[in-house]
PQR file with spaces between the fields and no chain letter, atoms N, CA, C, O and H, PARSE charges and radii, in Angstrom:
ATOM       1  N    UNK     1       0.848   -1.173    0.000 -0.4000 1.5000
ATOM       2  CA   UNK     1       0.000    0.000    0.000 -0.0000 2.0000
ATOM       3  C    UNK     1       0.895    1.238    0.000  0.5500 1.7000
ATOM       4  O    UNK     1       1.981    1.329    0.573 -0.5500 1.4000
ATOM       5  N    UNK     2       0.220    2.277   -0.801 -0.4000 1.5000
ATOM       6  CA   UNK     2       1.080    3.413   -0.761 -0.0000 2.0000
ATOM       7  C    UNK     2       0.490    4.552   -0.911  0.5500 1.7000
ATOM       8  O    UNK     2      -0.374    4.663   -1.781 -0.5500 1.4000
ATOM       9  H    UNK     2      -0.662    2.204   -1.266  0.4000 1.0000
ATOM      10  N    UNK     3       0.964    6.020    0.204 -0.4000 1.5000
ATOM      11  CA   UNK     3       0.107    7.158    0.313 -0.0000 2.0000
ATOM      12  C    UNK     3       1.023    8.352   -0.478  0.5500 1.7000
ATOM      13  O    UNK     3       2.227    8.583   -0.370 -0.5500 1.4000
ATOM      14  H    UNK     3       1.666    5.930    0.911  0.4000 1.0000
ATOM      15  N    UNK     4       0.088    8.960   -1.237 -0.4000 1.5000
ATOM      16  CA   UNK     4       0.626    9.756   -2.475 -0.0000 2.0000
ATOM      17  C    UNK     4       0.385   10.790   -1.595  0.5500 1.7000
ATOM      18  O    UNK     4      -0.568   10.723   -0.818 -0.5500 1.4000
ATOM      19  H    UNK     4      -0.890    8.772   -1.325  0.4000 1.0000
ATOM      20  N    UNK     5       1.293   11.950   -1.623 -0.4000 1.5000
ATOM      21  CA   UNK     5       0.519   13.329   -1.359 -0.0000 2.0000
ATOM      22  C    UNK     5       0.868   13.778   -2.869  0.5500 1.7000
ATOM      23  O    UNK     5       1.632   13.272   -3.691 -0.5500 1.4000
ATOM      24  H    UNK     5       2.067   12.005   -2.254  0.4000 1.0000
ATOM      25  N    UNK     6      -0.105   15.093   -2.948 -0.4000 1.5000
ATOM      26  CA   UNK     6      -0.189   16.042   -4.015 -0.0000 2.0000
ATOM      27  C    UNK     6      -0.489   17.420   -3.485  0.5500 1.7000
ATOM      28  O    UNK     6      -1.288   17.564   -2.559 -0.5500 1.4000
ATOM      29  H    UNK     6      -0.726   15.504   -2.280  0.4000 1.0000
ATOM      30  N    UNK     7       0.058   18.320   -3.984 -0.4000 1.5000
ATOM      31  CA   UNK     7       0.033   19.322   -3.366 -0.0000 2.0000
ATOM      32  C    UNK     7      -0.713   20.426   -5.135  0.5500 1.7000
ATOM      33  O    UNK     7      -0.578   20.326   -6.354 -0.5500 1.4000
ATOM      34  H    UNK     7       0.707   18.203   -4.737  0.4000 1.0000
ATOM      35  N    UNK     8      -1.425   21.313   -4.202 -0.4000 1.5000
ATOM      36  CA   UNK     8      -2.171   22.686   -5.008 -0.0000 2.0000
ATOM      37  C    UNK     8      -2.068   23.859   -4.343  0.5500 1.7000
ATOM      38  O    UNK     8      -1.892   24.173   -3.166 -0.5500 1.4000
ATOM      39  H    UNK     8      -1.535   21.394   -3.212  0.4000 1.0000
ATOM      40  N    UNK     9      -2.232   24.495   -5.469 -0.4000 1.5000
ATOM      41  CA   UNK     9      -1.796   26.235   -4.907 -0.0000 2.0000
ATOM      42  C    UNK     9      -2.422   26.810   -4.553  0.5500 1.7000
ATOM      43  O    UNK     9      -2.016   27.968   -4.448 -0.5500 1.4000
ATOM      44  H    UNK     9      -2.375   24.240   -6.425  0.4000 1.0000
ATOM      45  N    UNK    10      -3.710   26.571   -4.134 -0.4000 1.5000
ATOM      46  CA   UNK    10      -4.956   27.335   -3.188 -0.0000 2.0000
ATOM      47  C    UNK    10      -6.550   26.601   -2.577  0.5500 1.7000
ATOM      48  O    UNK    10      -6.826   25.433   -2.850 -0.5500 1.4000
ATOM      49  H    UNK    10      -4.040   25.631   -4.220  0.4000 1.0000
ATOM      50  N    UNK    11      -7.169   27.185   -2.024 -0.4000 1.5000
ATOM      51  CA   UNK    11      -8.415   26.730   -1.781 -0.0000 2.0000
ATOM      52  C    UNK    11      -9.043   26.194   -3.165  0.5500 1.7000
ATOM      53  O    UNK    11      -9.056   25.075   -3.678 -0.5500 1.4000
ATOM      54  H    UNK    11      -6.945   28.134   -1.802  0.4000 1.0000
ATOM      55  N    UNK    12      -9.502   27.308   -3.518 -0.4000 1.5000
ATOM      56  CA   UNK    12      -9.965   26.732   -5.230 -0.0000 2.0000
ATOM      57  C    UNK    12      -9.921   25.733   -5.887  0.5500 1.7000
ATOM      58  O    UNK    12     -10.861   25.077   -6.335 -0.5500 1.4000
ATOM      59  H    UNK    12      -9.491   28.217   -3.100  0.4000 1.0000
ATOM      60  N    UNK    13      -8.193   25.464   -6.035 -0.4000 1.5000
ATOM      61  CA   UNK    13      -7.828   25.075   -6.865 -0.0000 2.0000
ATOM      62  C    UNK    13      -8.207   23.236   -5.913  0.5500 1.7000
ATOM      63  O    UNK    13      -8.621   22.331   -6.637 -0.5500 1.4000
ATOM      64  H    UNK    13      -7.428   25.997   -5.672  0.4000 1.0000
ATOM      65  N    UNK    14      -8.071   23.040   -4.879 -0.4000 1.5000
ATOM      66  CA   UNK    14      -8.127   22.362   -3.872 -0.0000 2.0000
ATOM      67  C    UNK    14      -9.626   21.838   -4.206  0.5500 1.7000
ATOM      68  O    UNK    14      -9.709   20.955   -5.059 -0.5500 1.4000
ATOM      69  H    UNK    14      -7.736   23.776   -4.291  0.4000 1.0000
ATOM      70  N    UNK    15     -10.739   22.283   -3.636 -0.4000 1.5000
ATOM      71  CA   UNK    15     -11.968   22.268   -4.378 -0.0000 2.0000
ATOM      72  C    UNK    15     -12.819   21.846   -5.458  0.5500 1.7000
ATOM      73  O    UNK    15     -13.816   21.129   -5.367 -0.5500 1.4000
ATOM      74  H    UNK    15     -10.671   23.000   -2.942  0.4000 1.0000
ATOM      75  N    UNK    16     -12.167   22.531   -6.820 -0.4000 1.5000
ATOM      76  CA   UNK    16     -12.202   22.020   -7.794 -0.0000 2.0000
ATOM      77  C    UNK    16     -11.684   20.187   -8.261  0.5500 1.7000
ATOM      78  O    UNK    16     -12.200   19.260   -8.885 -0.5500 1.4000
ATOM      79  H    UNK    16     -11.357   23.114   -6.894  0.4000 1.0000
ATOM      80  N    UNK    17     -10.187   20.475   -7.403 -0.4000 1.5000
ATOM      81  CA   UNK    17      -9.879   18.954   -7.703 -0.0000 2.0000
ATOM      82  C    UNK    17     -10.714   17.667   -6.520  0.5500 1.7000
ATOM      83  O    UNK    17     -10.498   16.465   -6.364 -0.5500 1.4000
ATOM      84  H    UNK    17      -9.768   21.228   -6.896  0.4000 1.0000
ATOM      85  N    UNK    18     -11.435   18.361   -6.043 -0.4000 1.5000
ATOM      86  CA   UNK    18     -12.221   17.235   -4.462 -0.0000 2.0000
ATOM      87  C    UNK    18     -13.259   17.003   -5.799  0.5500 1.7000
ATOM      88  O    UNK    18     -13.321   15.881   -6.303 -0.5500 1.4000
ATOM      89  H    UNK    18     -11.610   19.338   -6.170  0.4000 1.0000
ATOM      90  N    UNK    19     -14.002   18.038   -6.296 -0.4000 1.5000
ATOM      91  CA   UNK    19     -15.296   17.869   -7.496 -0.0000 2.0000
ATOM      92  C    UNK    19     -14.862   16.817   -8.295  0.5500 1.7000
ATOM      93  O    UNK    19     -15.464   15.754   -8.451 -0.5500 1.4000
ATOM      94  H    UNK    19     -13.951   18.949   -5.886  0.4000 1.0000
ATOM      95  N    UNK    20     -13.452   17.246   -8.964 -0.4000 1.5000
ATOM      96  CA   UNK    20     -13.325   16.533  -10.150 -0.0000 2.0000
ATOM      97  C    UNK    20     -13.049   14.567   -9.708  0.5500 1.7000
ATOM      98  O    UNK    20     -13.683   13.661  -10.250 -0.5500 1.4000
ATOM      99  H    UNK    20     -12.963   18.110   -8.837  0.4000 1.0000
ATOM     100  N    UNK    21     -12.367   14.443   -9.030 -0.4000 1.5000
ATOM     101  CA   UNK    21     -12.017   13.114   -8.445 -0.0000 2.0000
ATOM     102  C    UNK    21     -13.975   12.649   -7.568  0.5500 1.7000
ATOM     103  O    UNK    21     -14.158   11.436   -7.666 -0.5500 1.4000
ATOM     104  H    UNK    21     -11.852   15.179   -8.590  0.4000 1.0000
ATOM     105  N    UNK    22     -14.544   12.989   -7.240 -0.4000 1.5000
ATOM     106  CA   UNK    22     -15.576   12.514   -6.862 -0.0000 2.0000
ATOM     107  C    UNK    22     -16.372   12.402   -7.901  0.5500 1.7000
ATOM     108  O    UNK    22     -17.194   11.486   -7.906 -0.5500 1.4000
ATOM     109  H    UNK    22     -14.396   13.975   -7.160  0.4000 1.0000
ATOM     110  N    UNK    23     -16.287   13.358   -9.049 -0.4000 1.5000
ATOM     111  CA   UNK    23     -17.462   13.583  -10.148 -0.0000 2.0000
ATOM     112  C    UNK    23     -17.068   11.985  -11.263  0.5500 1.7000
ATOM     113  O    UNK    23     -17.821   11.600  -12.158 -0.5500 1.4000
ATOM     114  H    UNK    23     -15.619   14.102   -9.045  0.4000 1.0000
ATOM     115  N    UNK    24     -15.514   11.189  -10.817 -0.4000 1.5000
ATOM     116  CA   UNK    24     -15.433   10.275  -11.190 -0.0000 2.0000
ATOM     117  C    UNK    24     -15.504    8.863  -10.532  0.5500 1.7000
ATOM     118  O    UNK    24     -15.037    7.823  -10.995 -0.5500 1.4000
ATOM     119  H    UNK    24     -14.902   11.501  -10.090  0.4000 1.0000
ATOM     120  N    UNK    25     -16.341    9.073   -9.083 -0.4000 1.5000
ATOM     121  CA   UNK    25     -16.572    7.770   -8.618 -0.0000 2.0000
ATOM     122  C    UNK    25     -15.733    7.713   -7.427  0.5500 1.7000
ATOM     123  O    UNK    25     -16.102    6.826   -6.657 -0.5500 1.4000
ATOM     124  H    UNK    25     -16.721    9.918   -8.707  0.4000 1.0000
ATOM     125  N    UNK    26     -14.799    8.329   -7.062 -0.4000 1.5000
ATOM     126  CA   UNK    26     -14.090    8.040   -5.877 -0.0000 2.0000
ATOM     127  C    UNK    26     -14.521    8.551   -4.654  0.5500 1.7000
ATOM     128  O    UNK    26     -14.522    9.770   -4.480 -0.5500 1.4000
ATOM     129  H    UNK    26     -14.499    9.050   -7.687  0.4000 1.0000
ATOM     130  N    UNK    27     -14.869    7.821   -3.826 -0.4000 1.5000
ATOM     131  CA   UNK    27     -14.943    9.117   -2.216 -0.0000 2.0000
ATOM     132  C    UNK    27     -13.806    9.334   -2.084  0.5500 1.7000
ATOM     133  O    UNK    27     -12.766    8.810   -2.482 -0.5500 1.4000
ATOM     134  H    UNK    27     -14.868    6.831   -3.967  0.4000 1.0000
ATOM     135  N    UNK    28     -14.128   10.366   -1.338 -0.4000 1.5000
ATOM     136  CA   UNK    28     -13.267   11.038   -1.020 -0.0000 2.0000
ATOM     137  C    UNK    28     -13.690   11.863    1.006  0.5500 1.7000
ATOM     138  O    UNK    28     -14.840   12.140    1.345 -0.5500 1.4000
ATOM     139  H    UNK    28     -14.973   10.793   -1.014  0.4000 1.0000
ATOM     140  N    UNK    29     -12.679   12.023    1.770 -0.4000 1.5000
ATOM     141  CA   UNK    29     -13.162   12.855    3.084 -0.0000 2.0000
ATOM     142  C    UNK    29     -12.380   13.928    2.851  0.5500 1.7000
ATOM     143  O    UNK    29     -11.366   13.790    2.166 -0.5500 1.4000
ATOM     144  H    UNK    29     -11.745   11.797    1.494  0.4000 1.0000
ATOM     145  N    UNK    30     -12.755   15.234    3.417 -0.4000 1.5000
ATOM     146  CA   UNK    30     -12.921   16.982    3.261 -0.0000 2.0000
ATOM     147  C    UNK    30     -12.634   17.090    4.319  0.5500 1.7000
ATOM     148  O    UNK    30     -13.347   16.811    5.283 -0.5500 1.4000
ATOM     149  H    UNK    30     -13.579   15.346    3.972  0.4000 1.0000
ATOM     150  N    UNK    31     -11.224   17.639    4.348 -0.4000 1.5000
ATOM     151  CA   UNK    31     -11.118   18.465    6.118 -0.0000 2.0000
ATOM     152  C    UNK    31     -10.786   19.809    5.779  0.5500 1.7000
ATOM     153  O    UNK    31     -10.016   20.397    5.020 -0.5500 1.4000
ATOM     154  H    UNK    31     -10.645   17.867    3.565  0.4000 1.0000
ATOM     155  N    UNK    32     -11.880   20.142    6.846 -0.4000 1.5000
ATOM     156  CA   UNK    32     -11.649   21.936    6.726 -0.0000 2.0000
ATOM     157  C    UNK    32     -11.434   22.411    8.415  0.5500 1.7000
ATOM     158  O    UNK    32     -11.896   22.015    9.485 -0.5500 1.4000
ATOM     159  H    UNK    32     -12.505   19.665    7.463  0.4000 1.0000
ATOM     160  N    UNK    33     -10.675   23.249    8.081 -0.4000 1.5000
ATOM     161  CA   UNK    33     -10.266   24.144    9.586 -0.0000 2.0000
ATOM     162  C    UNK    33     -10.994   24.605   10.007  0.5500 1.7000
ATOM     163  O    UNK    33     -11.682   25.067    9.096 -0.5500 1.4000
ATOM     164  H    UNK    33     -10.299   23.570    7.211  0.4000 1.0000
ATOM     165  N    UNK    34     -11.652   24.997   11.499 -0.4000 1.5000
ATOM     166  CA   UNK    34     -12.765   25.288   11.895 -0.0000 2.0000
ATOM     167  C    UNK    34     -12.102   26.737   12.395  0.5500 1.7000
ATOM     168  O    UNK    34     -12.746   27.765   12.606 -0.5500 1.4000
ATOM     169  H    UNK    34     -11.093   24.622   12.239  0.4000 1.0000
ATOM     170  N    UNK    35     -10.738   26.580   12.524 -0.4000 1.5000
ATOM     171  CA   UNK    35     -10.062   27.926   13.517 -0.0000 2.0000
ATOM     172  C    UNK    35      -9.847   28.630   11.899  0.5500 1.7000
ATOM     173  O    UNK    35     -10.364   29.746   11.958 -0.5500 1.4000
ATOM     174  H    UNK    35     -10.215   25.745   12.352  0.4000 1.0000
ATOM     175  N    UNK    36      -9.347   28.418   10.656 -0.4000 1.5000
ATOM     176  CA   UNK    36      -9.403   29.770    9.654 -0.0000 2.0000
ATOM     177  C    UNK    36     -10.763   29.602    8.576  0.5500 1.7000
ATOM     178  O    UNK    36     -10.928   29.116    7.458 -0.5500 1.4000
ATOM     179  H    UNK    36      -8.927   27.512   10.608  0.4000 1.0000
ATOM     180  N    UNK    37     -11.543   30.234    9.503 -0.4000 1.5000
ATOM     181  CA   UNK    37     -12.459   29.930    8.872 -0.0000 2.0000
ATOM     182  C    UNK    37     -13.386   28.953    8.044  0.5500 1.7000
ATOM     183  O    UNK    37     -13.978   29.278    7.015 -0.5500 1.4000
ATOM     184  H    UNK    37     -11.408   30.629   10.412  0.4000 1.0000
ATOM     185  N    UNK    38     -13.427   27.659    8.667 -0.4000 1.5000
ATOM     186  CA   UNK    38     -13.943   26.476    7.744 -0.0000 2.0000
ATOM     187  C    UNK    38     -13.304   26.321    6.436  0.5500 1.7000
ATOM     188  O    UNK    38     -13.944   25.792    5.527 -0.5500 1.4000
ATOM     189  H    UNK    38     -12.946   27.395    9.503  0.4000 1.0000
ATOM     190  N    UNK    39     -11.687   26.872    6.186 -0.4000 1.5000
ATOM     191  CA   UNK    39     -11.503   26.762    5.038 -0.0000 2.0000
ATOM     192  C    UNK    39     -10.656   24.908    4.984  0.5500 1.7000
ATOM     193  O    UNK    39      -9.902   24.391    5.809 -0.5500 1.4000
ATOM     194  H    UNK    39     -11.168   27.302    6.925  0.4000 1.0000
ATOM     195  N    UNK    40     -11.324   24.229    3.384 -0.4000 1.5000
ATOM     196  CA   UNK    40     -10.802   23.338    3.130 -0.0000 2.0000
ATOM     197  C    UNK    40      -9.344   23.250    2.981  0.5500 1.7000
ATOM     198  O    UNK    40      -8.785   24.079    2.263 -0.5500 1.4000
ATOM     199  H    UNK    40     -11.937   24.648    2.714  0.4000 1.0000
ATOM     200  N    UNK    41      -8.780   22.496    3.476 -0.4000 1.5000
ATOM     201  CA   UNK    41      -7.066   22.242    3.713 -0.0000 2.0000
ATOM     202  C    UNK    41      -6.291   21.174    3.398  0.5500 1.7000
ATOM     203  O    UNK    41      -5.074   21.321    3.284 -0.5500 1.4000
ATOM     204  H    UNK    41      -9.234   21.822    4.059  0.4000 1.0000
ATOM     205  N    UNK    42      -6.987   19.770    3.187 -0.4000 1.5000
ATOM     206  CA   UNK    42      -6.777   18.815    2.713 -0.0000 2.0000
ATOM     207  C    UNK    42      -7.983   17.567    2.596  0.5500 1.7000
ATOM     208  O    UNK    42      -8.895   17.497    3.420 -0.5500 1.4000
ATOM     209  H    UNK    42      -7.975   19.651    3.279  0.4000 1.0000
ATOM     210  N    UNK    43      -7.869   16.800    1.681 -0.4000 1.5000
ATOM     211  CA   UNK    43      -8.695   15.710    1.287 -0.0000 2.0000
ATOM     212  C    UNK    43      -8.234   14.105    1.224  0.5500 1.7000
ATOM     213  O    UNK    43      -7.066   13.717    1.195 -0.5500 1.4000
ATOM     214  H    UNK    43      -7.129   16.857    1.012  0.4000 1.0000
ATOM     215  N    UNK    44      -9.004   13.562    1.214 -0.4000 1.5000
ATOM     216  CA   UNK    44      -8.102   11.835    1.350 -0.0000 2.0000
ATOM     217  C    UNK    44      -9.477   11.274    0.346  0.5500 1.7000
ATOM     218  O    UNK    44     -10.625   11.721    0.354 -0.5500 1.4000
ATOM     219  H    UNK    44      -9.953   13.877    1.237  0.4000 1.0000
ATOM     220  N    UNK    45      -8.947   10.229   -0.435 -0.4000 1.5000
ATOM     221  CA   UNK    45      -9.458    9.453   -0.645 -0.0000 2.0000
ATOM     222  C    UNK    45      -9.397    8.101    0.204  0.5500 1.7000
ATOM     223  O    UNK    45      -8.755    7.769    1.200 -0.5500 1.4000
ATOM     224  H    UNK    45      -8.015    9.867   -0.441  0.4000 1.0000
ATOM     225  N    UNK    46     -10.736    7.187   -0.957 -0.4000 1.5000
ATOM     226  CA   UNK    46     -10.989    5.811   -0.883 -0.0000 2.0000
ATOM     227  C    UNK    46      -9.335    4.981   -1.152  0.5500 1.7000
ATOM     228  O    UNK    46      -8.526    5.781   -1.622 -0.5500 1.4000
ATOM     229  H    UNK    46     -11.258    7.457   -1.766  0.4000 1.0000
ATOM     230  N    UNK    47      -8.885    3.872   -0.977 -0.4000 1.5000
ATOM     231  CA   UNK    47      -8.140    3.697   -1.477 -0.0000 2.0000
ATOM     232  C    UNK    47      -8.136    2.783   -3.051  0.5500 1.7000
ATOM     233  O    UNK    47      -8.731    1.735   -3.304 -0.5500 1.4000
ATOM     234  H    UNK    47      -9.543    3.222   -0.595  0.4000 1.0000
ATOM     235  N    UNK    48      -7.241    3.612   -3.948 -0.4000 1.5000
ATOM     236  CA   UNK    48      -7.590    3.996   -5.454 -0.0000 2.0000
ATOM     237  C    UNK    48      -6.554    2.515   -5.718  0.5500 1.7000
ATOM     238  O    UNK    48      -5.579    2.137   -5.068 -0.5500 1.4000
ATOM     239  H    UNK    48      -6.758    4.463   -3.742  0.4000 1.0000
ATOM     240  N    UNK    49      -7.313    1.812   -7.107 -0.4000 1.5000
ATOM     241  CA   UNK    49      -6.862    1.058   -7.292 -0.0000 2.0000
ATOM     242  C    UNK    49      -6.447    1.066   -9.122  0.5500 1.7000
ATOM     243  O    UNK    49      -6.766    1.844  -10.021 -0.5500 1.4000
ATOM     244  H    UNK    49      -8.105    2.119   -7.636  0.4000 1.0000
ATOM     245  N    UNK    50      -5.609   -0.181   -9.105 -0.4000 1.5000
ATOM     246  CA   UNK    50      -4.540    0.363  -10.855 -0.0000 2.0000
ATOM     247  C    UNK    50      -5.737    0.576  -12.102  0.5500 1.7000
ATOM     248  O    UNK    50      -5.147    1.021  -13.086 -0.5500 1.4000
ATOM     249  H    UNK    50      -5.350   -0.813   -8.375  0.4000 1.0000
ATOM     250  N    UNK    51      -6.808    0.453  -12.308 -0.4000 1.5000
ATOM     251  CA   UNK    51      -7.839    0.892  -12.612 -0.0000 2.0000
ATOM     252  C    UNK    51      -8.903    2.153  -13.180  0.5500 1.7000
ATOM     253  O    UNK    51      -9.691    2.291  -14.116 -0.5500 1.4000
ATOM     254  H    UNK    51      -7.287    0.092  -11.508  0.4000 1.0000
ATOM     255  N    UNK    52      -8.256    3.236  -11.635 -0.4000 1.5000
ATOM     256  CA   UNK    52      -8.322    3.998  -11.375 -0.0000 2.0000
ATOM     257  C    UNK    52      -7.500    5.259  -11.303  0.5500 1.7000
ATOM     258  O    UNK    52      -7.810    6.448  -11.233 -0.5500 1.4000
ATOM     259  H    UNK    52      -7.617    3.124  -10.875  0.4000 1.0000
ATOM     260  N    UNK    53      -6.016    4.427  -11.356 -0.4000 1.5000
ATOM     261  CA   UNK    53      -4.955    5.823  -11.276 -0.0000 2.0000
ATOM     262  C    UNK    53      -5.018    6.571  -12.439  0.5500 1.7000
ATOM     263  O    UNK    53      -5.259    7.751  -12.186 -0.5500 1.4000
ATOM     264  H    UNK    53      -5.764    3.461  -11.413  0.4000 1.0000
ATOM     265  N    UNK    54      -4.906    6.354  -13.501 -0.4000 1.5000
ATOM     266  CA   UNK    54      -5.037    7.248  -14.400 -0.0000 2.0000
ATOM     267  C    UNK    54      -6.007    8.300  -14.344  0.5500 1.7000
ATOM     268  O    UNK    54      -6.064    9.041  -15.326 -0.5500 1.4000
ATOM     269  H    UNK    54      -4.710    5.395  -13.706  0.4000 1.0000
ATOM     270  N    UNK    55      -6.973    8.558  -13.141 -0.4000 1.5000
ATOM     271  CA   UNK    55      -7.814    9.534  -13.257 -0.0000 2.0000
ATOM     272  C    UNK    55      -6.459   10.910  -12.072  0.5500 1.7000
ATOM     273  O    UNK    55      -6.705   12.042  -11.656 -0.5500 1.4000
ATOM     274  H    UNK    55      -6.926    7.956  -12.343  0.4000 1.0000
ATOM     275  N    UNK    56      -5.424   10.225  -11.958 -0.4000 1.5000
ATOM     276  CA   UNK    56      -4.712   11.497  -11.212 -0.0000 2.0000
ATOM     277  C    UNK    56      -3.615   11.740  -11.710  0.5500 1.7000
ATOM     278  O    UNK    56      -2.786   12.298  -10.990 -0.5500 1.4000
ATOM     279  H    UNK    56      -5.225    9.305  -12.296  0.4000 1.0000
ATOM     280  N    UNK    57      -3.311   11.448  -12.903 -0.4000 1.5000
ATOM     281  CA   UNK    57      -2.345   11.823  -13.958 -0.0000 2.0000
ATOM     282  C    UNK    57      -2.453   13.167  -13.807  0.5500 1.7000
ATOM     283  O    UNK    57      -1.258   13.445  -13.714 -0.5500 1.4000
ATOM     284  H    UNK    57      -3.983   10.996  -13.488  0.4000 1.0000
ATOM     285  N    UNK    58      -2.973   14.098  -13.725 -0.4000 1.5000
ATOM     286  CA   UNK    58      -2.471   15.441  -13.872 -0.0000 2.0000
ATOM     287  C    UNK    58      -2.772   15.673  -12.730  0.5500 1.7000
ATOM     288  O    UNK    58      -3.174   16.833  -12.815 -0.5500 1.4000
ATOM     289  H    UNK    58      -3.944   13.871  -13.801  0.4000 1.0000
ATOM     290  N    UNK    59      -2.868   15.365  -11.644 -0.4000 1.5000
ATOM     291  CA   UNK    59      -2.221   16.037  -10.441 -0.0000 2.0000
ATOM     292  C    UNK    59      -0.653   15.952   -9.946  0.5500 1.7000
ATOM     293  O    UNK    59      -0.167   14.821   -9.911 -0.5500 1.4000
ATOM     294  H    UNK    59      -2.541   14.422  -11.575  0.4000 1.0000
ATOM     295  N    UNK    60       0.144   17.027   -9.576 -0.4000 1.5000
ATOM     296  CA   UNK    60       1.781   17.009   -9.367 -0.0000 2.0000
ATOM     297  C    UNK    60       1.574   16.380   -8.150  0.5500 1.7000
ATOM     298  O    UNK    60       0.715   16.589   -7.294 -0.5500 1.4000
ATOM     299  H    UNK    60      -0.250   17.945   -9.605  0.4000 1.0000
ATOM     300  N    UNK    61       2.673   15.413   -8.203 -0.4000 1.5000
ATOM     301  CA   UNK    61       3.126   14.829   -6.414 -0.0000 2.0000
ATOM     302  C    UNK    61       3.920   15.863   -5.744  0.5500 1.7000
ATOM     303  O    UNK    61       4.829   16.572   -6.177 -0.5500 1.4000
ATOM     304  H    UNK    61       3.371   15.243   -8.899  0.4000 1.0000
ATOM     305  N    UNK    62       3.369   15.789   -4.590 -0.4000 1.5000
ATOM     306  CA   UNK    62       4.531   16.817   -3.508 -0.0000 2.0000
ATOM     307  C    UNK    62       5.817   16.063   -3.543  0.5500 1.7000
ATOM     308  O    UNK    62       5.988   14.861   -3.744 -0.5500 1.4000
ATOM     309  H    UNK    62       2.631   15.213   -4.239  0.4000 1.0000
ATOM     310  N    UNK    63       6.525   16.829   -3.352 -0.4000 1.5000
ATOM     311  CA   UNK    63       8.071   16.913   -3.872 -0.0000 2.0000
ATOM     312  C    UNK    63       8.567   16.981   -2.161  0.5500 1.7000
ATOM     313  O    UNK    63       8.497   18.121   -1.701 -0.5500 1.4000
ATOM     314  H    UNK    63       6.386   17.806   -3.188  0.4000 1.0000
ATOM     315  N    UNK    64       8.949   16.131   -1.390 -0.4000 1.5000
ATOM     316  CA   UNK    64       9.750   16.519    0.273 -0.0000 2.0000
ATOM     317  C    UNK    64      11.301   17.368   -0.321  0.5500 1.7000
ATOM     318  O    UNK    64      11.509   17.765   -1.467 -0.5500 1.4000
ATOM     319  H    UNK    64       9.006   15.205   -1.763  0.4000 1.0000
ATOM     320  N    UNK    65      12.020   17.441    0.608 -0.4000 1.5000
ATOM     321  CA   UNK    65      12.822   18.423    0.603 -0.0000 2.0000
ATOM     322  C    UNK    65      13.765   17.496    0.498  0.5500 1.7000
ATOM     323  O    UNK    65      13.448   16.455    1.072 -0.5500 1.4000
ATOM     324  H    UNK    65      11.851   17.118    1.539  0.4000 1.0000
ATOM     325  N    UNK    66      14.717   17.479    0.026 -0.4000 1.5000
ATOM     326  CA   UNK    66      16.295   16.540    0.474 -0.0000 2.0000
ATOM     327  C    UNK    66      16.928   17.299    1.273  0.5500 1.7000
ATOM     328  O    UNK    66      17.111   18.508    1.127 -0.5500 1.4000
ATOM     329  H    UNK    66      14.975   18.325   -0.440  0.4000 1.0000
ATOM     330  N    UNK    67      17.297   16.609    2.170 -0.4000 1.5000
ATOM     331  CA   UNK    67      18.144   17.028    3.544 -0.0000 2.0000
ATOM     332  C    UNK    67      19.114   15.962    3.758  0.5500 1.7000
ATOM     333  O    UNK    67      19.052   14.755    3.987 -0.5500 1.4000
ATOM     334  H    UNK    67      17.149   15.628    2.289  0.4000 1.0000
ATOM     335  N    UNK    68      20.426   17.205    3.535 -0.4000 1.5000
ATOM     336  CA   UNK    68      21.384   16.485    3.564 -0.0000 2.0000
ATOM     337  C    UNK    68      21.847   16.597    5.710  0.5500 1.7000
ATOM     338  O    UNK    68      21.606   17.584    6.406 -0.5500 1.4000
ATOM     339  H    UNK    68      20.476   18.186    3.348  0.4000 1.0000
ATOM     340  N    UNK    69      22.455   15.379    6.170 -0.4000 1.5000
ATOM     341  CA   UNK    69      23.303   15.414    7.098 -0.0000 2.0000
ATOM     342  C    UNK    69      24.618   15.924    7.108  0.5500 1.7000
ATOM     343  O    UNK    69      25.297   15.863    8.133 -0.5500 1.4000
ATOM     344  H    UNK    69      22.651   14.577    5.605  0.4000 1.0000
């Protein structure tokens, strides 16, 4: 099993992609901050199977940082 993050550049844009991935069959859960204003902040899906990945081809994976010792 394996957990993808993806990262977007705003609420909106955040939003739009919760629509688009549900408008194709996947649940999905919506967490929104209750302290800045109920704004949406991140989403999780169902877990997506080889079937299915091609519906997140155009979302970018978050990129971690390399840290060197």
């Amino acid at each position: 099993m394996f957990v993808v993050l993806c990262s977007v550049r705003n609420e909106t844009k955040l939003r739009n992609s919760l629509d688009f991935i549900q408008s194709r069959g996947i649940k999905c859960a919506a967490f929104e901050e209750p302290d800045l204003d109920n704004q949406l902040t991140a989403i999780a899906t169902e877990p997506v199977y080889q079937n299915q990945r091609h519906i997140f081809r155009k979302f970018q994976i978050m990129k971690g940082e390399n840290h060197e010792s």
